[in-house]
N, CA, C and O of each residue as an XYZ file, in Angstrom:
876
protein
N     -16.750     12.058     19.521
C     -16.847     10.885     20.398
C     -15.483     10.207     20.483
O     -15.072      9.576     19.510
N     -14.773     10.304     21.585
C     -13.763      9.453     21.958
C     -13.833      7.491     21.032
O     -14.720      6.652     20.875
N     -12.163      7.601     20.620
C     -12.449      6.387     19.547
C     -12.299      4.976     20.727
O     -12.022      3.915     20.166
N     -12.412      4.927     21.818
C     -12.989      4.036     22.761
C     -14.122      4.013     23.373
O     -14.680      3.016     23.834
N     -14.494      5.128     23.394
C     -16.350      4.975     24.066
C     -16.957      3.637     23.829
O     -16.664      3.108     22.757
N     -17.665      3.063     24.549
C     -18.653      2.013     24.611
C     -17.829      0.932     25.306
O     -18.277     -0.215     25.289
N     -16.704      1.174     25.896
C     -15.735      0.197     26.441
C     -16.516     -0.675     27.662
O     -16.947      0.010     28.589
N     -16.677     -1.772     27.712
C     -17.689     -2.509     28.712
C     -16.383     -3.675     29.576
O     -15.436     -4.336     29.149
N     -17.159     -3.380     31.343
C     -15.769     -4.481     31.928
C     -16.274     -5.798     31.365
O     -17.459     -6.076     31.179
N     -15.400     -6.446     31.159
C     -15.303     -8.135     30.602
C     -15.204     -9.270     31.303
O     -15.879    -10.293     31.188
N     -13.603     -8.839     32.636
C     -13.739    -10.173     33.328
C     -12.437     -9.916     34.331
O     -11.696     -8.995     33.987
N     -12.229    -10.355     35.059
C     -11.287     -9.671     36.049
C     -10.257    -11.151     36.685
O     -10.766    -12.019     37.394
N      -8.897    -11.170     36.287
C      -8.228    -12.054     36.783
C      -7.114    -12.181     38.217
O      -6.099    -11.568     38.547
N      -7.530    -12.772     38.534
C      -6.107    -12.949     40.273
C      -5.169    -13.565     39.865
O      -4.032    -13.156     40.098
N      -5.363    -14.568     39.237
C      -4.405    -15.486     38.500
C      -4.028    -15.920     37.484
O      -4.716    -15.975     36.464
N      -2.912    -16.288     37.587
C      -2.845    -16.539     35.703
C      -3.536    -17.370     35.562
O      -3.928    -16.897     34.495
N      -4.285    -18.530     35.680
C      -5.174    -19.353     35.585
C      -6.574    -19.050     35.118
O      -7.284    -19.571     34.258
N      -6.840    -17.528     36.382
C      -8.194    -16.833     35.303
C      -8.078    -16.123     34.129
O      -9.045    -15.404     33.878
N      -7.007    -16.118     33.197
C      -7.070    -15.006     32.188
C      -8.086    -15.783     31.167
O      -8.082    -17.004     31.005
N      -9.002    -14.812     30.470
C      -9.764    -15.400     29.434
C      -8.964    -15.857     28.483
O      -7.811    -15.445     28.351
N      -9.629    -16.970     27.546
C      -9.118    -17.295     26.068
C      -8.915    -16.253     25.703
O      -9.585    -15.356     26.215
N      -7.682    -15.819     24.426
C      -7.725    -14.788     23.577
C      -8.587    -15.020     22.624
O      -8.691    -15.976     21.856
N      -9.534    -13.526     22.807
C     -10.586    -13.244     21.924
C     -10.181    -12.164     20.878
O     -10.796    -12.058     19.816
N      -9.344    -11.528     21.139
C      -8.930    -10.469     20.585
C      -8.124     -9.869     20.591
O      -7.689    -10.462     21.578
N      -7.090     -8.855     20.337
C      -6.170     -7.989     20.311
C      -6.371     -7.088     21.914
O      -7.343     -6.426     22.278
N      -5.442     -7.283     22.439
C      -5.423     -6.377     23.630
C      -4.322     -5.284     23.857
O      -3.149     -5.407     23.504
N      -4.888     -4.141     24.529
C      -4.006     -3.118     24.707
C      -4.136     -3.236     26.507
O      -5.187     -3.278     27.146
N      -2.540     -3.278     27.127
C      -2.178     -3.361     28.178
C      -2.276     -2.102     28.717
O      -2.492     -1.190     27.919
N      -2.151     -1.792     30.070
C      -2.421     -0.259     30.541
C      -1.301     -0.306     31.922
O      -1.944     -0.039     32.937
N      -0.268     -0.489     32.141
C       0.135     -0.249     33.198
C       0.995      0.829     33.811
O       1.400      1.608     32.948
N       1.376      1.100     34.959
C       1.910      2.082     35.908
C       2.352      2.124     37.238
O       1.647      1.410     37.950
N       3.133      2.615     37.758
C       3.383      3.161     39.243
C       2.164      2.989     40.027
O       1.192      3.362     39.370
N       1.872      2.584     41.129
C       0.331      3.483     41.578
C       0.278      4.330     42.249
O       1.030      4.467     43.214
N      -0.363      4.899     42.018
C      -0.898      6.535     41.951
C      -0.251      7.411     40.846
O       0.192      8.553     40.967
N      -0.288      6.731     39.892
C       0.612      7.598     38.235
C      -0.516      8.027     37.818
O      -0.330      8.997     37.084
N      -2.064      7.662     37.982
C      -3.073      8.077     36.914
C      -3.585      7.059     36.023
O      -4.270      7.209     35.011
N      -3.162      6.040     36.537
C      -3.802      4.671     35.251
C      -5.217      4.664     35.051
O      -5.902      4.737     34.030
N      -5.479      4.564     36.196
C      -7.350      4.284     36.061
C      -7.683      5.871     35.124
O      -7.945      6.100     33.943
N      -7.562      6.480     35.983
C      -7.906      7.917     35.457
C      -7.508      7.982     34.322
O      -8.379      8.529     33.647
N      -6.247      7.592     33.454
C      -6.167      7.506     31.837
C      -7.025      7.175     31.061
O      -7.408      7.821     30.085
N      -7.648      5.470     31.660
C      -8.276      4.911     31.192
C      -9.929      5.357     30.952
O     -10.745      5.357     30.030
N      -9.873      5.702     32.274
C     -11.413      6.501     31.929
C     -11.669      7.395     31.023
O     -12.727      7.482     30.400
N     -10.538      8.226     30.890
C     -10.509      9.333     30.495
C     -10.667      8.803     28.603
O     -11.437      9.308     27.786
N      -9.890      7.920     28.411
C      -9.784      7.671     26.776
C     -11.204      6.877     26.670
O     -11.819      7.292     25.687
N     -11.873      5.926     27.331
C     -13.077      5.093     27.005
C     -14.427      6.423     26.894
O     -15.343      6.382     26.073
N     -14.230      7.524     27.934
C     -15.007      8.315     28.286
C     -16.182      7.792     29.193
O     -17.385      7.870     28.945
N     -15.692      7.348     30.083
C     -16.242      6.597     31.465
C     -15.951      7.187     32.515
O     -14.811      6.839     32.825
N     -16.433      8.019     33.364
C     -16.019      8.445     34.684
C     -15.397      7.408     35.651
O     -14.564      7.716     36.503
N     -15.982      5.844     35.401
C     -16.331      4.807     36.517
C     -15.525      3.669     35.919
O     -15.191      2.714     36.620
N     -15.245      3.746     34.786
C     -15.229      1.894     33.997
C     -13.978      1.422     34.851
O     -14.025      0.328     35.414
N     -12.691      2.362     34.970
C     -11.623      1.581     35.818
C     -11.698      2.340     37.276
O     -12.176      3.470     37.183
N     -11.471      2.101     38.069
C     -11.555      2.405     39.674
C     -10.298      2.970     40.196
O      -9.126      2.645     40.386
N     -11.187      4.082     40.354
C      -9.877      5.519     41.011
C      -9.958      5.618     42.221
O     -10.945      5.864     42.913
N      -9.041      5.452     42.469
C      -8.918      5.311     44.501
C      -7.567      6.599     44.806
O      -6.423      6.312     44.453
N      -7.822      7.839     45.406
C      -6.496      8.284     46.544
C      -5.769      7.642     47.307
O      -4.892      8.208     47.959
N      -6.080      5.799     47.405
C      -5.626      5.066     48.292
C      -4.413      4.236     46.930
O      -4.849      3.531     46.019
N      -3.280      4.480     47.081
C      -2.907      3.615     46.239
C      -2.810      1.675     46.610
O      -2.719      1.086     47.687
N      -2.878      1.174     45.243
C      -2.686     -0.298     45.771
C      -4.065     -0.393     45.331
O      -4.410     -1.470     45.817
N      -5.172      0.127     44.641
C      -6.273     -0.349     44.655
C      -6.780     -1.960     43.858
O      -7.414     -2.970     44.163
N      -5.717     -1.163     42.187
C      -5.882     -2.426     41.302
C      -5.298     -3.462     41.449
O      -4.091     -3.438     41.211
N      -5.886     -4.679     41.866
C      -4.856     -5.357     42.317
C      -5.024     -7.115     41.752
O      -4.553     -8.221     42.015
N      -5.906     -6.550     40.928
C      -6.159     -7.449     39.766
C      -5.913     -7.339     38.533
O      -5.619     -6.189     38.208
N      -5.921     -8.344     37.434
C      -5.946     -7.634     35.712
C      -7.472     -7.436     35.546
O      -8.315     -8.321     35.394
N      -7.605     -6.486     35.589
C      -9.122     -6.270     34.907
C      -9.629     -5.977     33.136
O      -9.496     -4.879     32.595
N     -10.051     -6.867     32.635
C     -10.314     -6.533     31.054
C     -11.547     -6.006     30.755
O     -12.520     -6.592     31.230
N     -11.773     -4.799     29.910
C     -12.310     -4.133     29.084
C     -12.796     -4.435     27.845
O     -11.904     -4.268     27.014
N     -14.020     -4.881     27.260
C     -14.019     -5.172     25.802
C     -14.539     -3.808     25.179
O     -15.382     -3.033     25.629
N     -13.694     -3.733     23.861
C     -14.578     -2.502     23.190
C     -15.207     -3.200     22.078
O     -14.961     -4.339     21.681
N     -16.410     -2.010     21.443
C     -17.387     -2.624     20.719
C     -16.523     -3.432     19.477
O     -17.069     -4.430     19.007
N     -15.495     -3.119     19.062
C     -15.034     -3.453     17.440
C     -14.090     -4.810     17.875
O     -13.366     -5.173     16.948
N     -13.985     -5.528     18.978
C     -13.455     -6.484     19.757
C     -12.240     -6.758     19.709
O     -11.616     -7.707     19.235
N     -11.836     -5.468     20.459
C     -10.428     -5.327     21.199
C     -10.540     -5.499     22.952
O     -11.450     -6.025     23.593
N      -9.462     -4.952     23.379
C      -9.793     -5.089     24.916
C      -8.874     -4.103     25.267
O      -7.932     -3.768     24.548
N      -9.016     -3.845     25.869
C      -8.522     -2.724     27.130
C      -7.694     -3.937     28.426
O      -8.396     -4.827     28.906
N      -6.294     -3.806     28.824
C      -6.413     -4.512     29.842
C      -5.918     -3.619     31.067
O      -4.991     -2.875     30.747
N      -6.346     -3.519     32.462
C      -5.810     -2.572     33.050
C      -5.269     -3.589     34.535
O      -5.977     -4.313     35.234
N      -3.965     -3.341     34.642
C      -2.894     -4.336     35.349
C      -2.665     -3.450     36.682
O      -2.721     -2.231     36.845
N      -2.449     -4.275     37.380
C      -1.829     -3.888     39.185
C      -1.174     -2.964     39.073
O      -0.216     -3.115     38.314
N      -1.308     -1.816     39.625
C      -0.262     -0.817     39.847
C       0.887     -1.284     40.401
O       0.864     -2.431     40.848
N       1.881     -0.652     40.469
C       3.093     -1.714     41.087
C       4.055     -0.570     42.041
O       3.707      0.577     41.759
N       4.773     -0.595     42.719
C       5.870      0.670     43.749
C       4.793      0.668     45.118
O       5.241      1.187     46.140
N       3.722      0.234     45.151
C       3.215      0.002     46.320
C       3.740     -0.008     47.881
O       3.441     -1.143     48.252
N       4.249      0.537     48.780
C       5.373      0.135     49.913
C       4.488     -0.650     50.938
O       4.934     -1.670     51.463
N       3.729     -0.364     51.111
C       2.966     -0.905     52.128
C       1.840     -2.646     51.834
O       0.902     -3.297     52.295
N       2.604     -2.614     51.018
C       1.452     -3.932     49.696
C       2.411     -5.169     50.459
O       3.574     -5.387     50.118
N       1.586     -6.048     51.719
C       2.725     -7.829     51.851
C       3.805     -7.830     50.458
O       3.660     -7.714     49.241
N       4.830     -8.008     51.301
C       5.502     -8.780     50.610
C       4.904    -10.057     49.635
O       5.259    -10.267     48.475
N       3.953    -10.815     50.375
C       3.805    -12.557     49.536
C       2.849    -11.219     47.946
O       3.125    -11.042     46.760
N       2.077    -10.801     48.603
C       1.272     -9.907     47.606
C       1.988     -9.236     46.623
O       1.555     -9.320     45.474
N       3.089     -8.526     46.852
C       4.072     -7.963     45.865
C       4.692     -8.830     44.799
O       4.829     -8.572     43.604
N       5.037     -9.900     45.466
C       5.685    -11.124     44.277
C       4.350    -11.618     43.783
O       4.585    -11.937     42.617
N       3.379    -11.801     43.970
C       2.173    -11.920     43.658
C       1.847    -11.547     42.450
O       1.753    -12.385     41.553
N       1.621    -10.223     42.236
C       1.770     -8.847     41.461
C       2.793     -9.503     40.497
O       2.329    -10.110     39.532
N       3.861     -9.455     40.626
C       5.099     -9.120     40.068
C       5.413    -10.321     39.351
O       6.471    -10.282     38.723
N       4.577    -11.645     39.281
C       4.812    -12.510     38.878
C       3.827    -12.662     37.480
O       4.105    -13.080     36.356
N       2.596    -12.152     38.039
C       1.391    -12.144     37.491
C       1.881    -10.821     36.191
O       1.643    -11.066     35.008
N       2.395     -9.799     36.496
C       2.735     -9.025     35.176
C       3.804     -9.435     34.382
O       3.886     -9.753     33.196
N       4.421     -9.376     35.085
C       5.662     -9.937     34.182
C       5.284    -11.148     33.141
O       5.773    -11.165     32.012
N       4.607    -11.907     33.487
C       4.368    -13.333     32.836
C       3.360    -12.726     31.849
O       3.695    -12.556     30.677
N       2.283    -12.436     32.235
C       1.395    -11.728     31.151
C       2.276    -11.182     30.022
O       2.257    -11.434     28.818
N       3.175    -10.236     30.856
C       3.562     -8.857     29.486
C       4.423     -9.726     28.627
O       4.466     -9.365     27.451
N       5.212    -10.933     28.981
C       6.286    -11.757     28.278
C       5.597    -12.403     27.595
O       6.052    -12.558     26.462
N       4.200    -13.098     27.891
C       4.004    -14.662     27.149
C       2.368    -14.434     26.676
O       1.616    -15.397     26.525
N       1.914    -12.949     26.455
C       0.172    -13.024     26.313
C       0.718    -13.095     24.712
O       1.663    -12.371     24.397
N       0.139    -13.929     23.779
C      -0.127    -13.936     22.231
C      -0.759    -12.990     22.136
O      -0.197    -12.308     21.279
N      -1.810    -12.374     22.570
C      -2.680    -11.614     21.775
C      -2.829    -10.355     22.415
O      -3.880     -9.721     22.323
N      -1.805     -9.935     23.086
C      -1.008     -8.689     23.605
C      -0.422     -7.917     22.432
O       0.602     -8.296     21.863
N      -1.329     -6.447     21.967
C      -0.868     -6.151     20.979
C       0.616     -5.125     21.662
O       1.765     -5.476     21.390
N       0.348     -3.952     22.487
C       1.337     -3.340     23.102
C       1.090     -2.844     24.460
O       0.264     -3.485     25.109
N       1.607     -1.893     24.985
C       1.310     -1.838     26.689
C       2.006      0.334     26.412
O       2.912      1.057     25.998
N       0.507      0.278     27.126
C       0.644      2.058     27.861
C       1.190      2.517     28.703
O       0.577      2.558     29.770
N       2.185      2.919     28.673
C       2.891      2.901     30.462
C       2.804      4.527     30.837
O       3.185      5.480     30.157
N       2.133      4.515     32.226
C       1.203      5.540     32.826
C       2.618      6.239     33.757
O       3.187      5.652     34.678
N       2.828      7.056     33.444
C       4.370      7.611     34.293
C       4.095      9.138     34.407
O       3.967      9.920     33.465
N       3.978      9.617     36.689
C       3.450     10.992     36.778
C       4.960     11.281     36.266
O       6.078     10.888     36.599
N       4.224     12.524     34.892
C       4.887     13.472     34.579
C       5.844     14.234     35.313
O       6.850     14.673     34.755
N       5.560     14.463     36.766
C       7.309     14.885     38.056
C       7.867     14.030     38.599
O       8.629     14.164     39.557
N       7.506     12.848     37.958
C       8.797     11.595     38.651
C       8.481     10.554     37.641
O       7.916      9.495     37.911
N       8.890     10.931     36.430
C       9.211      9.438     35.421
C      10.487      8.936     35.726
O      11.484      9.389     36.289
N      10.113      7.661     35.091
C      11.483      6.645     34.474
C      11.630      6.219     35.915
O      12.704      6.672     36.311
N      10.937      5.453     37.004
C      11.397      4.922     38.035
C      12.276      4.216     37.893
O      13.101      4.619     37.073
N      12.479      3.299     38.346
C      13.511      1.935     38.534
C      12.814      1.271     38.092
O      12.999      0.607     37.072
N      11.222      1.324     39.204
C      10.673      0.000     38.580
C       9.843      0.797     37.120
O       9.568     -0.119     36.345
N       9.602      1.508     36.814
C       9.164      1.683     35.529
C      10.356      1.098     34.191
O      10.225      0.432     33.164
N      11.484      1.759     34.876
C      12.277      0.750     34.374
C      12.289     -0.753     33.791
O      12.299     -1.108     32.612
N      12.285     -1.727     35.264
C      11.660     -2.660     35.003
C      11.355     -2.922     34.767
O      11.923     -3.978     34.486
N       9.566     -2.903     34.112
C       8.945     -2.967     33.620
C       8.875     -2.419     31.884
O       8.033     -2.838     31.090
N       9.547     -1.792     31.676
C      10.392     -1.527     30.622
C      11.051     -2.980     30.035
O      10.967     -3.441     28.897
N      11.673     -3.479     31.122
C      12.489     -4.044     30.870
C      12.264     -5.519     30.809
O      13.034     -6.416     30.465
N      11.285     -5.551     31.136
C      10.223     -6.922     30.985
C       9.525     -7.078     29.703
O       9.116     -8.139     29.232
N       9.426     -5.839     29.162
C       8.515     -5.749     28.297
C       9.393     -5.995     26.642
O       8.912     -6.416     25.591
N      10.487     -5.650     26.873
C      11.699     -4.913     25.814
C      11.713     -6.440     24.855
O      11.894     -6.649     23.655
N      11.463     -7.238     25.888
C      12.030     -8.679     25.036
C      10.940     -9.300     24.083
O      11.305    -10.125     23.245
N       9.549     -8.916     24.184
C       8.270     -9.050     23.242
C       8.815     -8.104     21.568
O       8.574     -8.294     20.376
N       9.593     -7.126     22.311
C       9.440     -6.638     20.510
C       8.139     -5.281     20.253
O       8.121     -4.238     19.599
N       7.068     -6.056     21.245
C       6.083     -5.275     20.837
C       6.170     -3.713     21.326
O       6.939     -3.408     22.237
N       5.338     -2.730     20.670
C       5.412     -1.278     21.157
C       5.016     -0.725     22.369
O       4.121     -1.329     22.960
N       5.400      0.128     22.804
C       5.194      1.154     24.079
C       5.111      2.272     23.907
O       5.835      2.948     23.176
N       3.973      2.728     24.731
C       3.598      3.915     24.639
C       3.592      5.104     26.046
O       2.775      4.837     26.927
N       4.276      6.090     26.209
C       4.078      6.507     27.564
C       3.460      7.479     27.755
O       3.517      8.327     26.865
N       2.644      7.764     28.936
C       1.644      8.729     29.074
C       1.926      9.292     30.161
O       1.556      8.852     31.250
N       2.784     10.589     29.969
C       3.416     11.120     30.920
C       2.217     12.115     31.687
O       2.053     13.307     31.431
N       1.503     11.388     32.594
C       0.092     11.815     33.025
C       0.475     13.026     34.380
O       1.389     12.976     35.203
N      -0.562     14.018     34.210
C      -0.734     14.750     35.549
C       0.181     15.970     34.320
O      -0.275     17.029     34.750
N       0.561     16.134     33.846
C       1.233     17.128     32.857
C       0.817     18.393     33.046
O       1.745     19.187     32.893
N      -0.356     18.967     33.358
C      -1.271     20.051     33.749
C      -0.460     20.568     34.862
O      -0.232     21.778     34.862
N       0.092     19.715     35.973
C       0.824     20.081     37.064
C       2.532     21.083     36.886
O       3.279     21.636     37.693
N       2.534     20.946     35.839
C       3.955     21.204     35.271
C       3.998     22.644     34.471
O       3.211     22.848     33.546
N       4.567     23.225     34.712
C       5.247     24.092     33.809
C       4.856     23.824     31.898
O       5.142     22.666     31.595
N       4.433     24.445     30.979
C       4.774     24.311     29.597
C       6.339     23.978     29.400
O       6.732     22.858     29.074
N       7.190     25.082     29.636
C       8.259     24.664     30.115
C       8.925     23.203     30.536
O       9.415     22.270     29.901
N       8.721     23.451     31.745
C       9.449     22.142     31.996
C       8.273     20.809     31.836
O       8.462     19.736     32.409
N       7.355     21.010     31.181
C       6.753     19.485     30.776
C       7.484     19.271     29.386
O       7.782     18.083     29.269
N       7.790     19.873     28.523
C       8.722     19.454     27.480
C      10.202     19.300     27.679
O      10.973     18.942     26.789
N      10.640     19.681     29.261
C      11.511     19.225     28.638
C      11.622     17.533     29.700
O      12.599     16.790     29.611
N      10.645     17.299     30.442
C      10.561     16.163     31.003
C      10.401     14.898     29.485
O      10.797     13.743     29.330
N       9.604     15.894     28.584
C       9.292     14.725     27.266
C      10.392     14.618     26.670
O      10.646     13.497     26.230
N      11.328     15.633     26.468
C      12.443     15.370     26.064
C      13.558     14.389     26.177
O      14.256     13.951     25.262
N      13.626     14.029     27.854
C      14.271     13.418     28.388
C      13.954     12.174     28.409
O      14.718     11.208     28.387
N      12.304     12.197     28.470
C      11.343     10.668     29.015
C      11.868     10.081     27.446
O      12.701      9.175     27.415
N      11.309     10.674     26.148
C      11.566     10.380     25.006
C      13.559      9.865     24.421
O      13.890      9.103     23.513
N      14.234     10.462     25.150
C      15.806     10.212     24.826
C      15.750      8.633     25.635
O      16.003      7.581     25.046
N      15.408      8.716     26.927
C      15.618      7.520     27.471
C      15.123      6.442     26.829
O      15.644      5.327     26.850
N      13.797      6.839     26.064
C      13.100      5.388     25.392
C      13.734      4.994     23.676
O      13.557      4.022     22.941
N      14.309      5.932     23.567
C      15.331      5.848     22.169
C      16.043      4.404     22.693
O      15.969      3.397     21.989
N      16.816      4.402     24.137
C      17.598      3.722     23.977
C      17.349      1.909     23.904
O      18.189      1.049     23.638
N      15.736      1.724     24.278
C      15.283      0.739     23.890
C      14.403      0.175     22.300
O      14.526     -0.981     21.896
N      13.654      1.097     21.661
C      13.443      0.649     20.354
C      12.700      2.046     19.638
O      12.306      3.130     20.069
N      12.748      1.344     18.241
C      12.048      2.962     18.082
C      10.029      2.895     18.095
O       9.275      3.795     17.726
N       9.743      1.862     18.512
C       8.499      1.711     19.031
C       8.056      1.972     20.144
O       6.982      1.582     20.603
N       9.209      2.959     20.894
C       8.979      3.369     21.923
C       8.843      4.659     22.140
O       9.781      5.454     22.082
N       7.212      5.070     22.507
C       7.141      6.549     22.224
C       6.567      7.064     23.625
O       6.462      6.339     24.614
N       6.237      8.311     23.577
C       5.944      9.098     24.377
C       5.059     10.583     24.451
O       5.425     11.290     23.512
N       4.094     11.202     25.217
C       3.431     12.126     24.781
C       3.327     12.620     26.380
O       3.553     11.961     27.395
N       2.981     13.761     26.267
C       2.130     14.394     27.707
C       0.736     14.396     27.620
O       0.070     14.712     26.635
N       0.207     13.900     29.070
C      -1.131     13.711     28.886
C      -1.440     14.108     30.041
O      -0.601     14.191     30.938
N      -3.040     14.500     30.238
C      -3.664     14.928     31.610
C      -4.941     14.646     31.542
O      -5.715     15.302     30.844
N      -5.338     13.518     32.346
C      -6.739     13.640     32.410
C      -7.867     14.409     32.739
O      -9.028     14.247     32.362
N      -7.207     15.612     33.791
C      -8.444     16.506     34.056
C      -8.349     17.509     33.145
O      -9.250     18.348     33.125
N      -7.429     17.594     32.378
C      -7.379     18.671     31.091
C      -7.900     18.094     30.292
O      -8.432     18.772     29.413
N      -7.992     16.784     30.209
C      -8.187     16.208     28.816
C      -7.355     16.418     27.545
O      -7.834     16.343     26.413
N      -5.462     16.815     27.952
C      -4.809     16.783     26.955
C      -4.252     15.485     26.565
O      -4.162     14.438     27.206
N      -3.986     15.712     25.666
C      -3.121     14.533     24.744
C      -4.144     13.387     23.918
O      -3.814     12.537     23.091
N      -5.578     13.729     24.502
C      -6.399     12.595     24.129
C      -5.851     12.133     22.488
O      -5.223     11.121     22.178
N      -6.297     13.177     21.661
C      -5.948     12.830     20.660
C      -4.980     11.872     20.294
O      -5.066     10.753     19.788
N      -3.817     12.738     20.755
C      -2.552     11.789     19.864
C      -2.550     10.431     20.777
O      -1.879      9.544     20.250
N      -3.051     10.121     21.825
C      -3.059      8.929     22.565
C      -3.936      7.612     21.624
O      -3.719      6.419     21.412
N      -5.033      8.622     21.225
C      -5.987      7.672     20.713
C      -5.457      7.528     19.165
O      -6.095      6.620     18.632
N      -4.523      8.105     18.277
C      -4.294      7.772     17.016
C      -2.986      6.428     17.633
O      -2.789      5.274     17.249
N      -2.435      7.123     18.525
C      -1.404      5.825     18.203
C      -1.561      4.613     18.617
O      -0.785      3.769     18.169
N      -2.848      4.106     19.807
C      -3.263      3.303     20.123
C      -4.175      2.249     19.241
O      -4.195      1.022     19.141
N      -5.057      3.533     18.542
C      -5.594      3.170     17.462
C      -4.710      2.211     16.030
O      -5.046      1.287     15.290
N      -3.623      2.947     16.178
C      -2.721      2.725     15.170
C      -2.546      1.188     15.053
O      -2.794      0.374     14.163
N      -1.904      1.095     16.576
C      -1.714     -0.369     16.973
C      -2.818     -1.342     16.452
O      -2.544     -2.331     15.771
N      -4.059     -1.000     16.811
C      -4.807     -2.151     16.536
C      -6.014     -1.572     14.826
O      -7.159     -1.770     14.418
N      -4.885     -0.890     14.437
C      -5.674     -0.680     12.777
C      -6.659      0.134     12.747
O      -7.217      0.145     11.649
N      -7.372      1.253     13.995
C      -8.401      1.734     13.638
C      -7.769      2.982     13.416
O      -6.667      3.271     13.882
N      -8.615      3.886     12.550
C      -8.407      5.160     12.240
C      -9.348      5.907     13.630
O     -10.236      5.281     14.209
N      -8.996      7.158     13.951
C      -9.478      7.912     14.997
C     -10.409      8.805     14.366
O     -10.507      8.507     13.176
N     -11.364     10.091     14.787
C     -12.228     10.616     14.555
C     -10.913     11.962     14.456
O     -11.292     12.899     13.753
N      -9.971     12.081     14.852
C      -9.134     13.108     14.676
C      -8.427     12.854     12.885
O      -7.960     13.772     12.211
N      -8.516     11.573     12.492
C      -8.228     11.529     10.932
C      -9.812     11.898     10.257
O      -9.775     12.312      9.099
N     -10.677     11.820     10.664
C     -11.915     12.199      9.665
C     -12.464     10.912      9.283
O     -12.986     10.814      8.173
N     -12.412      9.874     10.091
C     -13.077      8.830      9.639
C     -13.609      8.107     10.674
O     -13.026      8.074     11.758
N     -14.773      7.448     10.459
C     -15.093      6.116     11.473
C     -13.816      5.326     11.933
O     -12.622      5.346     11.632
N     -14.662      4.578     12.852
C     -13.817      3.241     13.405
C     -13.823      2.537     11.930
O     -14.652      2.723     11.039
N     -12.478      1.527     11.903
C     -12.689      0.729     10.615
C     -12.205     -0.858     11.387
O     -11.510     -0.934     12.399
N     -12.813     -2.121     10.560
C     -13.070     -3.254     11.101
C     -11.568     -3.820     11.113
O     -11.054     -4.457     12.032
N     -10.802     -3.347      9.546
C      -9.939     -3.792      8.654
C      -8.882     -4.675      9.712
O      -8.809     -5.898      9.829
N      -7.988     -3.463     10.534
C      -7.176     -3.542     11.069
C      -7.301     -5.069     12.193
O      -6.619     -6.094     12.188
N      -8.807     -4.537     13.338
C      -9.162     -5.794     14.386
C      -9.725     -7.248     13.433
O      -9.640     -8.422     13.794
N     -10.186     -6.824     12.402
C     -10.064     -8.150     12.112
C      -8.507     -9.258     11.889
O      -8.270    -10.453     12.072
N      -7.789     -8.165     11.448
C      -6.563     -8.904     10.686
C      -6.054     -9.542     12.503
O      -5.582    -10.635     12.817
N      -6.404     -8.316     13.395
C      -5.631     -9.074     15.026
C      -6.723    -10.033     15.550
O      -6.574    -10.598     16.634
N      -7.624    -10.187     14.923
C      -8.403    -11.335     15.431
C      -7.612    -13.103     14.569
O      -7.235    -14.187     15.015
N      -7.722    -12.391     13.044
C      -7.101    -13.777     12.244
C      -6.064    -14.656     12.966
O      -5.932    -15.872     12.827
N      -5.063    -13.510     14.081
C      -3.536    -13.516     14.263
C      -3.649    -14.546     15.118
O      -2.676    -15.230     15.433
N      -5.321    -14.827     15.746
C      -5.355    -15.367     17.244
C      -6.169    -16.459     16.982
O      -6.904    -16.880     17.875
N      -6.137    -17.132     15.564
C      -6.728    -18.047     15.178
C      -5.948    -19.841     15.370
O      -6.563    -20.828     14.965
């Protein structure tokens, strides 16, 4: 059983004004759109449906939160590189993440969803680079990987991974594919990691230890 299953939607914000109280430790989810975010997300909760997959990019265009049973959250953020998205709507977006990823307390780290044949945008960059000043960790999920060569998907990790050296060493990276269902694993230990649970790939239950100590943090 996937160590997110039972992931339930929570509450969905337009504005910074709607974000819930922090209840808990949250894991951020963002990306390009059309990188595969939703589809990550489903893929790790084991939900066909829980985040909304559209061929139309521009879909998410809200923060939508996720609670899981051991009371963490899932948060899944606006796709962003949109061309056709208003302008007033783009700064919209762009105001609304940025501010989140800089100033959420109870933001444990952020997933960044990058297709495996065109990482490291500008604005992934960016967003990189928004993020760099929290301290907190990053994780990248060089998604669609199935599309690639064995070959040349390592050595895209190679490269994706040198570039994130040059910001911290909490900055990691893996290949992942949702219709393969690779990488689940190591996605879910290091996510897990973040918020203290052990995965079913170490041989153990979920454990409380870890979300409690990120609940104390938010006291």
């Amino acid at each position: 059983m996937p160590l997110f299953r039972g992931a339930t939607f929570y509450i969905t914000a337009h504005h910074l004004s709607d974000l819930p109280a922090p209840l808990g430790p949250e894991i951020a989810f963002a990306g390009r759109s059309n990188a595969g975010k939703s589809s990550a997300i489903n893929t790790l909760v084991d939900h066909n449906r829980l985040a909304f997959v559209s061929k139309t990019p521009g879909r998410t265009q809200q923060i939508n939160f996720f609670s899981l049973p051991g009371g963490a959250f899932l948060v899944d953020l606006p796709g962003y590189g949109y061309a056709k998205v208003q302008r007033t709507l783009r700064a919209h977006w762009e105001e609304l993440l940025s501010t989140y990823l800089q100033t959420r307390g109870s933001l444990f780290g952020m997933v960044l969803i990058m297709d495996a044949r065109h990482p490291i945008t500008p604005l992934d960059v960016q967003m990189l680079n928004w993020f760099a000043t929290t301290g907190k960790p990053v994780h990248v999920l060089l998604s669609k990987a199935d599309k690639l060569s064995r070959q040349a998907a390592q050595k895209t990790l190679r490269e994706v991974r040198s570039r994130l050296n040059e910001y911290a060493a909490n900055y990691t990276a893996q290949l992942f594919s949702s219709l393969k269902k690779q990488g689940m694993e190591e996605a879910e230990e290091t996510i897990g990691r973040w918020l203290g649970i052990e995965s079913e790939t170490q041989k153990k239950a979920p454990g409380q230890r870890g979300l409690n100590r990120g609940l104390e943090r938010l006291k």
